[in-house]
LOSE-86692 format. One line per 8 residues: their letters; for each residue x, y, z of N, C-alpha, C. Coordinates in steps of 0.02 Angstrom, whole numbers, plus 32768, in hexadecimal, padded with zeros to 4 digits. Layout:
a> X/Y/Z/X/Y/Z/X/Y/Z ~ ...
This chain:
xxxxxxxx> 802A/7FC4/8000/8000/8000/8000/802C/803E/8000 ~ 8028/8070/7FD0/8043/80AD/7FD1/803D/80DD/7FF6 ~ 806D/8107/800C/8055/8141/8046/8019/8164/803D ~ 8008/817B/7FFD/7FCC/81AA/7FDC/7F93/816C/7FFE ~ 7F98/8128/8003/7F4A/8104/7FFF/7F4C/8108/804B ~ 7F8F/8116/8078/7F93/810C/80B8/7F68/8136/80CF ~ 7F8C/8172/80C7/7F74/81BC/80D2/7F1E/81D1/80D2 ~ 7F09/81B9/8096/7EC0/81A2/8077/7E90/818B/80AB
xxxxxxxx> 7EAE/8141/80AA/7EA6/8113/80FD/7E99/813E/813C ~ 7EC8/8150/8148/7ECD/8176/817E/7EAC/81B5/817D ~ 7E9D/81D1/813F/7E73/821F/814E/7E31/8202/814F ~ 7E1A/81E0/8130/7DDD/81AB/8138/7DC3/819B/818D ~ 7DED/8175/81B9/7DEC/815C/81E0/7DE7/81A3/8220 ~ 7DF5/81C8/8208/7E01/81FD/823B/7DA6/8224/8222 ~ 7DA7/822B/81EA/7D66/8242/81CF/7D1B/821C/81F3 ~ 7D32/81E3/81F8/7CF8/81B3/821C/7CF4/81BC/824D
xxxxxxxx> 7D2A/81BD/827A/7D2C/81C8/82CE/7D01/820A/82DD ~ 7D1E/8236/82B1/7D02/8278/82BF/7CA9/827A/82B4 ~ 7CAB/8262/8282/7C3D/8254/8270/7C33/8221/82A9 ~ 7C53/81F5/82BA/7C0A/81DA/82FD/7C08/8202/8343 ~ 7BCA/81E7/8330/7B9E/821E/836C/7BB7/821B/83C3 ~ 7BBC/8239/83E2/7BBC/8230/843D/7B83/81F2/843D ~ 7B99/81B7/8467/7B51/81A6/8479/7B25/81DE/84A8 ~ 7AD3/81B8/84A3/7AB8/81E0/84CC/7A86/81AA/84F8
xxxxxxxx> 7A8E/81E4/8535/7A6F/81CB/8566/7A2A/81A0/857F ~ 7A11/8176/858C/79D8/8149/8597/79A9/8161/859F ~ 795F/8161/85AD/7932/819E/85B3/792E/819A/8603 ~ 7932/815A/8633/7939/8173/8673/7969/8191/867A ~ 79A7/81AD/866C/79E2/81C9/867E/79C5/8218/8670 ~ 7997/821E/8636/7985/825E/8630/7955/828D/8666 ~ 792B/825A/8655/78FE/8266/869A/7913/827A/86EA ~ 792E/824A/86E5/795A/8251/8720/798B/8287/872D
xxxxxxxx> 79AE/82A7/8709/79DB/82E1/8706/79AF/831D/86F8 ~ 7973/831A/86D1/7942/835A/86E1/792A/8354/8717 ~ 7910/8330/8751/7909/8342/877F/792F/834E/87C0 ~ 796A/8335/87A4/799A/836A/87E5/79BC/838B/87CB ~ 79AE/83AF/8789/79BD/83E9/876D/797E/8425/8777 ~ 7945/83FB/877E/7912/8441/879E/7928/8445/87E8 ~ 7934/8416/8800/792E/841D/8855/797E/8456/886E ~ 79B1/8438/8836/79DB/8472/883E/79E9/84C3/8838
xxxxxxxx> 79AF/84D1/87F2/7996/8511/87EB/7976/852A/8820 ~ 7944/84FA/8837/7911/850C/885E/7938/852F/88A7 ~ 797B/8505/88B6/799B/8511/88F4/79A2/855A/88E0 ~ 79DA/8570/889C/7A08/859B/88A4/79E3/85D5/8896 ~ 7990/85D7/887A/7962/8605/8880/7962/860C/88C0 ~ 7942/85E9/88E2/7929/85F8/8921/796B/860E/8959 ~ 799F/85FE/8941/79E9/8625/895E/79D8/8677/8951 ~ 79C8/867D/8917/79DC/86BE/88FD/79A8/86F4/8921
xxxxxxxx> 7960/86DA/891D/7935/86F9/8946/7939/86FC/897A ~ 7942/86C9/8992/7959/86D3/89F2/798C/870B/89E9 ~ 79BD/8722/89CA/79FA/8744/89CB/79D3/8797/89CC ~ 79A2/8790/898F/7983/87C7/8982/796D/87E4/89B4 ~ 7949/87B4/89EB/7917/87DB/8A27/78CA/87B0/8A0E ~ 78CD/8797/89CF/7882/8773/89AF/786A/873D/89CE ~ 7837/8731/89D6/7828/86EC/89F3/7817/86C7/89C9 ~ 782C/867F/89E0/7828/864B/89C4/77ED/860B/89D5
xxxxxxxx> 77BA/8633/89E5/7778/85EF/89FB/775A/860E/89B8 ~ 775D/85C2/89A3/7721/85C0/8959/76ED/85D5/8966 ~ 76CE/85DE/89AF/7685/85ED/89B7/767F/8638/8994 ~ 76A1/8656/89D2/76AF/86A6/89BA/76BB/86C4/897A ~ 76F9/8693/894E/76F6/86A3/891E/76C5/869C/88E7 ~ 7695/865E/88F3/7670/8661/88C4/762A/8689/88DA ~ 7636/869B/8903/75EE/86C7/8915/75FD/872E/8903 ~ 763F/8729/88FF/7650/8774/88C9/7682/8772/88AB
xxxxxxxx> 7685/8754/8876/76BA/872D/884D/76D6/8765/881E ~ 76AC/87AA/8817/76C0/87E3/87E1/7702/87F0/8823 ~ 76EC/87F6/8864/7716/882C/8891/774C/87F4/88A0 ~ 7761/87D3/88B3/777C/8781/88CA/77CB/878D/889F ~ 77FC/8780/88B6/7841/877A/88C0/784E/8760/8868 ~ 7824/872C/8855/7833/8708/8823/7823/873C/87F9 ~ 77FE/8766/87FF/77F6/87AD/87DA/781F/87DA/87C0 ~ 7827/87F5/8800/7848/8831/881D/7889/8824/8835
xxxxxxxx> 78B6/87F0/881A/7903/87DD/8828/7928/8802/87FF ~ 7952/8817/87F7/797E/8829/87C5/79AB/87E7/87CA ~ 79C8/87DD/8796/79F7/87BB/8781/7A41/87CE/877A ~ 7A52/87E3/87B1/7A97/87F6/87A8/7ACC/87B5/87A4 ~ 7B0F/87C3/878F/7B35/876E/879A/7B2E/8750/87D6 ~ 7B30/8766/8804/7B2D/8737/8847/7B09/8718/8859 ~ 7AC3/872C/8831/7A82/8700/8820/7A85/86CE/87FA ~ 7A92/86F3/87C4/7AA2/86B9/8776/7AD4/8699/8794
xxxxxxxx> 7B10/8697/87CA/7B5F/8663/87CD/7B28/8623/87FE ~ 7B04/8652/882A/7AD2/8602/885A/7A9C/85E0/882A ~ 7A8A/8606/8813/7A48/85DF/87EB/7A78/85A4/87AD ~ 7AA9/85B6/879F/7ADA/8598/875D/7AFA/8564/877E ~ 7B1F/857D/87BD/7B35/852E/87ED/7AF0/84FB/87FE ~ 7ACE/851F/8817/7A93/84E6/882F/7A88/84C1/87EA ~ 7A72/84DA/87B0/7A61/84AE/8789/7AA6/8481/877B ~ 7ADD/848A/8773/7B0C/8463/8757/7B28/8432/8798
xxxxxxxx> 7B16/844A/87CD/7B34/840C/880A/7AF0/83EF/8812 ~ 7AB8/8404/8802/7A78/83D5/87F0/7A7C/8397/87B9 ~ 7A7E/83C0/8785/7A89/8388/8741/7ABC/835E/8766 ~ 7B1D/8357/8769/7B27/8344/8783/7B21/8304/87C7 ~ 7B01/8323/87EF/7AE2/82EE/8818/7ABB/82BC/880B ~ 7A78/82C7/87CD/7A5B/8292/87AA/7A64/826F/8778 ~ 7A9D/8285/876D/7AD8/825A/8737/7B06/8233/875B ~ 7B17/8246/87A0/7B44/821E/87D8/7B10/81E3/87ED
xxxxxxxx> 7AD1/81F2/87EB/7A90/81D1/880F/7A7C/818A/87DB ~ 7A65/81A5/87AB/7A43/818A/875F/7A6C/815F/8734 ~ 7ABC/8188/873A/7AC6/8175/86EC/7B14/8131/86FD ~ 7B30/8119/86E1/7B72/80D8/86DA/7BA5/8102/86F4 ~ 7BC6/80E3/872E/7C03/8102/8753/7C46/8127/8716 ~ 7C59/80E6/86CE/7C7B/810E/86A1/7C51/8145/8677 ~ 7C2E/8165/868E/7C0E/8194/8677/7C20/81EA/8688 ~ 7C31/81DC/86E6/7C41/820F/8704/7C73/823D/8705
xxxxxxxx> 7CAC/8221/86CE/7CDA/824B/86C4/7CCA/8273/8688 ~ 7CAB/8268/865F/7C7B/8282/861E/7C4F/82C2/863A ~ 7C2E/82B0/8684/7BF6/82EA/868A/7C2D/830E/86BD ~ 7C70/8304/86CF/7C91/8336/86FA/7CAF/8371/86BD ~ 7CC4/8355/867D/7CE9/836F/8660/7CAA/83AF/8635 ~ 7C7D/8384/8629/7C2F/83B7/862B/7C27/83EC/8663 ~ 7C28/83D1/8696/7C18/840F/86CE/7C59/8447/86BE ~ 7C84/8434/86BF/7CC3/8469/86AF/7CB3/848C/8681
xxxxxxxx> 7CA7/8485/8648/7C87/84A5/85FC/7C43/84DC/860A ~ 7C1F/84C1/862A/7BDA/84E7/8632/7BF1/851A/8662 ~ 7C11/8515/869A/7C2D/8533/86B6/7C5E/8571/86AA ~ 7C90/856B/8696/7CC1/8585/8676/7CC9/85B5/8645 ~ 7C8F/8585/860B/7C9C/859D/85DA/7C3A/85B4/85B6 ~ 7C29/85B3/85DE/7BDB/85C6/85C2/7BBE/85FE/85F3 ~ 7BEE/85F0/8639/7BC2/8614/8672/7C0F/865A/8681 ~ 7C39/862A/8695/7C7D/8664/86B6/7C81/86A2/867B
xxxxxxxx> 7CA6/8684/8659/7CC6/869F/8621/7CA4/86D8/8610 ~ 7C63/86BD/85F5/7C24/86F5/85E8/7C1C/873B/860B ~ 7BFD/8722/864E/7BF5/874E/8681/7C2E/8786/8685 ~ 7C7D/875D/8690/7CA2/8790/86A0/7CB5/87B3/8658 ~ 7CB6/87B0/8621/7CBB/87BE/85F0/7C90/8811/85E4 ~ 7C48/87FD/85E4/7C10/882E/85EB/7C10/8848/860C ~ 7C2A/8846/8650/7C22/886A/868D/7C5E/889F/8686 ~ 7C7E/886A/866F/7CDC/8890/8684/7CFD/88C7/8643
xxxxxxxx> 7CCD/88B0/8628/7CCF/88D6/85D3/7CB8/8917/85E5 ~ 7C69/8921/85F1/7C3E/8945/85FA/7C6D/898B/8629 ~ 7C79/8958/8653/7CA7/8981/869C/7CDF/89B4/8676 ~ 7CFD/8998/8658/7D35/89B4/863F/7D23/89E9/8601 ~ 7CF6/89D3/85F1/7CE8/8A09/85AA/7CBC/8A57/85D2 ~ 7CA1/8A42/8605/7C75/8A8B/862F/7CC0/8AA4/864C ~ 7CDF/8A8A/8670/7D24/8AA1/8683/7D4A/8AC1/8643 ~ 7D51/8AAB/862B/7D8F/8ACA/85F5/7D76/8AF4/85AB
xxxxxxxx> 7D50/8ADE/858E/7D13/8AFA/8558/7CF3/8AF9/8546 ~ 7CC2/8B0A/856F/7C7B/8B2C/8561/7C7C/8B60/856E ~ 7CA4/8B8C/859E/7C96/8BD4/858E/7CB6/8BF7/8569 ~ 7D0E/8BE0/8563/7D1D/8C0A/851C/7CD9/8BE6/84C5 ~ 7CBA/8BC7/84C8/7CA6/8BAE/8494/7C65/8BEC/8495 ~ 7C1D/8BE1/84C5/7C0D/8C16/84E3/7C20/8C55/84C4 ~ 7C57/8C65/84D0/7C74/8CAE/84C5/7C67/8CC1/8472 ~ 7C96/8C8D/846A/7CA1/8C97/842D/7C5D/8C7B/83ED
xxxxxxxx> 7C24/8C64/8400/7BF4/8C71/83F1/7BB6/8CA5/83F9 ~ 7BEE/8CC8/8411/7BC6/8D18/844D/7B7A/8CFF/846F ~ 7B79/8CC7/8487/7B47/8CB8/84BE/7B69/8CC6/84F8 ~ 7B66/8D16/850D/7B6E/8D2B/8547/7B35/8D54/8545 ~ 7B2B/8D6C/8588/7AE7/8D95/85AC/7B0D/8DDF/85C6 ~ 7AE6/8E06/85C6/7AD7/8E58/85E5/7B30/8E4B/8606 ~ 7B27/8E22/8631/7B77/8E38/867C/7BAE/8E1C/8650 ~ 7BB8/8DFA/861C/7BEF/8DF0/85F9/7BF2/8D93/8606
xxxxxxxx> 7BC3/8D79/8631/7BD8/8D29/863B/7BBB/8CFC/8604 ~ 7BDE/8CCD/85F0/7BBD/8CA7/85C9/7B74/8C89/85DD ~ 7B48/8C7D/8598/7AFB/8C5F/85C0/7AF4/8C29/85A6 ~ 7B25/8BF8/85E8/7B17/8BA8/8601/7ACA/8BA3/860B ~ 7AA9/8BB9/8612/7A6B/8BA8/8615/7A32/8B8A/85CE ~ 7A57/8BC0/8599/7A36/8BC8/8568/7A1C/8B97/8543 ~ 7A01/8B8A/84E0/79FA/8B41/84DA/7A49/8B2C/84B2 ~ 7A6E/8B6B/849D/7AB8/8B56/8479/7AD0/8B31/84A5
xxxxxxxx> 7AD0/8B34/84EA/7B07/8B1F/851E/7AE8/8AD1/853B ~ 7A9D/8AD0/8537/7A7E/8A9F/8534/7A97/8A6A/8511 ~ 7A89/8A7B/84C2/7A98/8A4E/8486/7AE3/8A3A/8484 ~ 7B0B/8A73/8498/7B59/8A67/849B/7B57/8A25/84C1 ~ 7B4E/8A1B/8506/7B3A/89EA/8542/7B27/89BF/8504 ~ 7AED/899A/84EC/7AD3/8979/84D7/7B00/8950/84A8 ~ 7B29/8988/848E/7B5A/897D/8454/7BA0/8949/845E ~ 7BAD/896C/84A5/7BF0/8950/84B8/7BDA/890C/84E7
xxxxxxxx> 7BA5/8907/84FA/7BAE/88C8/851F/7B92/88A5/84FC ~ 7B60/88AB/84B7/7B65/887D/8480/7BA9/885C/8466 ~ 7BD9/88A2/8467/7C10/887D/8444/7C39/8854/846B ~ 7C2F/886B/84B4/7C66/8849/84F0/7C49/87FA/84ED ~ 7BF2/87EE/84E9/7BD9/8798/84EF/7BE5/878B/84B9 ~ 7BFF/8794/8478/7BFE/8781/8441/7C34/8755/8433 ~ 7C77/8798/8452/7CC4/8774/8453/7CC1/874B/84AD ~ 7C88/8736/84C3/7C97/870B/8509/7C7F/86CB/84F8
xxxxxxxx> 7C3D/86CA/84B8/7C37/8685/84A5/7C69/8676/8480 ~ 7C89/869D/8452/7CBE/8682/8418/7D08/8667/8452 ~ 7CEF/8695/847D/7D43/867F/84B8/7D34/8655/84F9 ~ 7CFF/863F/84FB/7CEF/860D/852C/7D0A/85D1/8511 ~ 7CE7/85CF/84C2/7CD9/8592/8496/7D38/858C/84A5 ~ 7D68/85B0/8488/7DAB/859D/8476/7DCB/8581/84BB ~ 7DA8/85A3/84F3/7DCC/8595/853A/7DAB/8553/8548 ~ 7D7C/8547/8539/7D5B/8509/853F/7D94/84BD/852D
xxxxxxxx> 7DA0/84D4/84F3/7DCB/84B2/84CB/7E1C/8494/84DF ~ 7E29/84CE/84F0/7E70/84E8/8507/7E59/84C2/8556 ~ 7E2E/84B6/856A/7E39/84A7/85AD/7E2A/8436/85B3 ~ 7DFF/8435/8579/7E11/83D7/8570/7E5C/83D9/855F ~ 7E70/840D/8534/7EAA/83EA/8519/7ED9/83E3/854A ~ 7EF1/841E/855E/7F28/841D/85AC/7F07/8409/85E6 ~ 7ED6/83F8/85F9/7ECB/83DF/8649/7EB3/83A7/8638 ~ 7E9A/83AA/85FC/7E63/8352/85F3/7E9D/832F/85D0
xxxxxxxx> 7ECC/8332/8595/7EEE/8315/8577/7EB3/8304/853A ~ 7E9C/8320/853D/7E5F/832B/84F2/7E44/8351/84BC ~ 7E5D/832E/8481/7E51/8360/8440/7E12/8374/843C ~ 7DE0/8390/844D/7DAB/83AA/843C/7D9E/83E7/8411 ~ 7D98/83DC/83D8/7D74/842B/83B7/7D21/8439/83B4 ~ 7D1D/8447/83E3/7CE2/8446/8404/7CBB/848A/83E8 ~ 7C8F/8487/83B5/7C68/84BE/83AF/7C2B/84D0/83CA ~ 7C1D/8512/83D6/7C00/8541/83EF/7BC6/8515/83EA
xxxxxxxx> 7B99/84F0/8424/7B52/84D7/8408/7B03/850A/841B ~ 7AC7/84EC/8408/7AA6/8512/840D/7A8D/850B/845F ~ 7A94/84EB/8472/7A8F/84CE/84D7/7ABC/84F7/84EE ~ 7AFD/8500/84BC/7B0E/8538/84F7/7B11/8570/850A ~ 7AE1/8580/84CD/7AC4/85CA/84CC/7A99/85EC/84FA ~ 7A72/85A9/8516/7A56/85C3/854A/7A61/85DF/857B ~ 7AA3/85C8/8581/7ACD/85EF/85BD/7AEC/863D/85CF ~ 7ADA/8658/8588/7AE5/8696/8586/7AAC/86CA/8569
xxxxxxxx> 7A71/86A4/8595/7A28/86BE/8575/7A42/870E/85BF ~ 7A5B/86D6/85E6/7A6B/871C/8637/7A7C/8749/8617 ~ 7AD2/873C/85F4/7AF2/877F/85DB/7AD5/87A1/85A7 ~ 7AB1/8791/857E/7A77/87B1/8553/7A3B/87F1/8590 ~ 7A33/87CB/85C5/7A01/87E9/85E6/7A1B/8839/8604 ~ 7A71/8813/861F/7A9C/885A/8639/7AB3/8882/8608 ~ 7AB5/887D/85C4/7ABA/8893/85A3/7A89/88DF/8583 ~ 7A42/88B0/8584/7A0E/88D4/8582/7A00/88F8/85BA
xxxxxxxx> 7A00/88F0/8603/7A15/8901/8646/7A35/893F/8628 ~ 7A7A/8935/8623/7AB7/8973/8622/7A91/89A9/860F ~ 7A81/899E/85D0/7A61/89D2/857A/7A32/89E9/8593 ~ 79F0/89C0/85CC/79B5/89EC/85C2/7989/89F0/860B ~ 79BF/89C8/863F/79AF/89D4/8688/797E/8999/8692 ~ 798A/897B/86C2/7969/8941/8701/7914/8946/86E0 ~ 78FE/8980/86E7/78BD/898C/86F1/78A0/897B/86A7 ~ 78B8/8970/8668/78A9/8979/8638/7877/893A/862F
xxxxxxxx> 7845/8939/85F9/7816/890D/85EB/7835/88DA/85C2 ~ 7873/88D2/8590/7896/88B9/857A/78C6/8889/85C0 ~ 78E0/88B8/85C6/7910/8899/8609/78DD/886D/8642 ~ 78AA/8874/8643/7897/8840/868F/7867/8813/8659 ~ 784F/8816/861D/7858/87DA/85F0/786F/87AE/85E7 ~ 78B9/87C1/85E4/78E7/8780/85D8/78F9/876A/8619 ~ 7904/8780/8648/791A/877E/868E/78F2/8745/8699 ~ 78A4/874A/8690/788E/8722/86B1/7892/86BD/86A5
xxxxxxxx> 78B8/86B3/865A/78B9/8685/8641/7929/865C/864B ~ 7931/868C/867F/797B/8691/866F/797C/8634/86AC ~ 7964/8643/86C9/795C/85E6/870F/7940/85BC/86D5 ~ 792D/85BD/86AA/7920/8579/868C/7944/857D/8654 ~ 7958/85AD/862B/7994/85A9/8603/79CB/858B/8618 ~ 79E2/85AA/866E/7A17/8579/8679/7A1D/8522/869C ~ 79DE/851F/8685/79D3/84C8/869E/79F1/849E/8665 ~ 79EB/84D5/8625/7A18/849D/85EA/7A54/8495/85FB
xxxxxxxx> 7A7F/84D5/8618/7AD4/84BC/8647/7ACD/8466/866C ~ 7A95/8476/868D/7AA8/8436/86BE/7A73/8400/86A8 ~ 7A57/83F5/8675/7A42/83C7/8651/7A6B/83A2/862D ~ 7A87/83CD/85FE/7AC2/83C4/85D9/7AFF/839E/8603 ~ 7B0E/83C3/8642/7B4E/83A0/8653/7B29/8351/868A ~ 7AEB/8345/8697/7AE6/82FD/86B9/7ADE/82C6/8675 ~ 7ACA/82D8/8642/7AAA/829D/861E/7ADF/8296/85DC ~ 7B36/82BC/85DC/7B5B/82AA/85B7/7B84/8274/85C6
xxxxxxxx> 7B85/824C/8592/7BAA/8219/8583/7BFA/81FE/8583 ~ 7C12/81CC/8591/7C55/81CE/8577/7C4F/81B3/852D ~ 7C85/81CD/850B/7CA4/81A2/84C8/7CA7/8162/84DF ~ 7CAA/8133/848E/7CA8/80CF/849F/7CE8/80E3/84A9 ~ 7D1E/80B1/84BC/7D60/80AE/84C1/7D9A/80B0/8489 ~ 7D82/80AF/844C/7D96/8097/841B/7DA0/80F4/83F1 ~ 7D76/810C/83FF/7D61/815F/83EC/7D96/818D/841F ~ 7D7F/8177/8459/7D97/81A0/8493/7DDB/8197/849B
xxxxxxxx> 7E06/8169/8470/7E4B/8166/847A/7E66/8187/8439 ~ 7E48/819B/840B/7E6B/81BE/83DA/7E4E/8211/83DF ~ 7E41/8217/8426/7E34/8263/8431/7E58/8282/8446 ~ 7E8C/825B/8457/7EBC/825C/8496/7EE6/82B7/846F ~ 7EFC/82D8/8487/7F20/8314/847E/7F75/82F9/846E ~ 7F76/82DD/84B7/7FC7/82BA/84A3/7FAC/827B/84A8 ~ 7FD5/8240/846A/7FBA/8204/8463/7FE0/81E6/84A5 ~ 8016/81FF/84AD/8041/81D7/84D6/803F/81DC/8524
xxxxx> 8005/8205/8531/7FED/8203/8588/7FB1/81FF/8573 ~ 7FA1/8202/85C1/7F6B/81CD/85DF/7F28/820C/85D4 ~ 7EE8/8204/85D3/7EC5/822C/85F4/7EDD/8251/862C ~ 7EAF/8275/8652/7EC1/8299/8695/7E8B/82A0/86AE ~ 7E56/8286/869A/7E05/8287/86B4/7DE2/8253/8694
């Protein structure tokens, strides 16, 4: 056989590995990981309200459910970081509960990803973006769009300075999914010992329905009819984090050894 039919062979063989699918999970394993993926939301909600001062008896809440915490929460990160752990040490747990012991290093290396790279990354990205651009320029920008007022100060208030907001923490979640996804990557390969080119999926979009919300937040204020819209759907958006990470799979053995980053060590998880 000639090198050209080797080569052939071999781009072939690499082509196949890559088309089969993850297995997927059993339907009790599913079941099972949505419900201690609600019970984990459910905790890190009811964290967040207790935090607020809100109460947490369903009675109360469902007897003025317009006025009620689940309402009237804002969603700042420290909300979105409990409500995002509960669901992912939820999923988690009913994947530890439900699913085949060689399974569990599959949904640890998941929890890291949803974590990391759908929830961290994001947040501080948008947050830390946002921060830095009101610090440093927005008011020479301001200026130099002569949105200043009567006393000479720029008008942060206005809708330019609004839309500016809207603008930059669009662009800050934009480059946090494109840089989650690469850190994602970068982090099987050196801590896992795993080639993954792992693209951007649509599950893990959900995870940055939050930074979409602070975004809209920044641009048009807490109170906005837009902003407590999305807010209110942001706890079950992030149940796909910890759905996602109880009911993933390992590779057969045969797949999972030609993922390897370096062929010549071991896994590390």
């Amino acid at each position: 056989m000639g090198i050209d039919a080797i080569s052939a062979k071999n781009s072939n063989s690499i082509k196949s590995i890559r088309e089969i699918k993850q297995p997927e999970a059993s339907k009790k394993v599913k079941a099972g990981v949505m419900a201690t993926t609600v019970m984990g939301v459910t905790a890190g909600t009811a964290l967040s309200l207790k935090r607020g001062g809100y109460s947490i008896n369903p009675i109360k809440i469902a007897k003025d459910f317009k006025n009620s915490g689940l309402m009237k929460m804002e969603y700042d990160w420290k909300n979105i970081m409990r409500i995002a752990s509960g669901s992912v040490a939820g999923g988690l747990a009913g994947g530890l509960i439900f699913d085949k012991k060689e399974n569990m290093k599959a949904k640890i290396r998941e929890a890291t990803i949803q974590m990391f790279a759908n929830i961290m990354i994001p947040l501080g990205c948008v947050a830390g973006g946002t921060k830095l651009f009101d610090k440093t320029l927005k008011n020479p920008l301001l200026k130099l769009l002569k949105q200043v007022g009567a006393d000479g100060k720029p008008l942060s208030n206005g809708m330019v300075a609004k839309w500016m907001n809207v603008g930059v923490t669009t662009a800050t979640l934009l480059g946090a999914i494109v840089g989650g996804n690469k850190a994602t990557n970068l982090v099987n390969e050196k801590i896992y010992n795993i080639k993954d080119d792992r693209k951007v999926k649509i599950a893990d979009m959900s995870g940055h329905i939050d930074d979409t919300c602070l975004a809209i937040s920044t641009g048009f204020g807490p109170n906005n009819v837009v902003t407590k819209a999305v807010s209110r759907v942001i706890p079950l958006a992030l149940m796909v984090c910890g759905y996602s990470t109880g009911v993933t799979q390992e590779w057969p053995d045969d797949v999972k050894e030609s993922r390897k980053a370096d062929p010549t060590k071991p896994f590390r998880l």
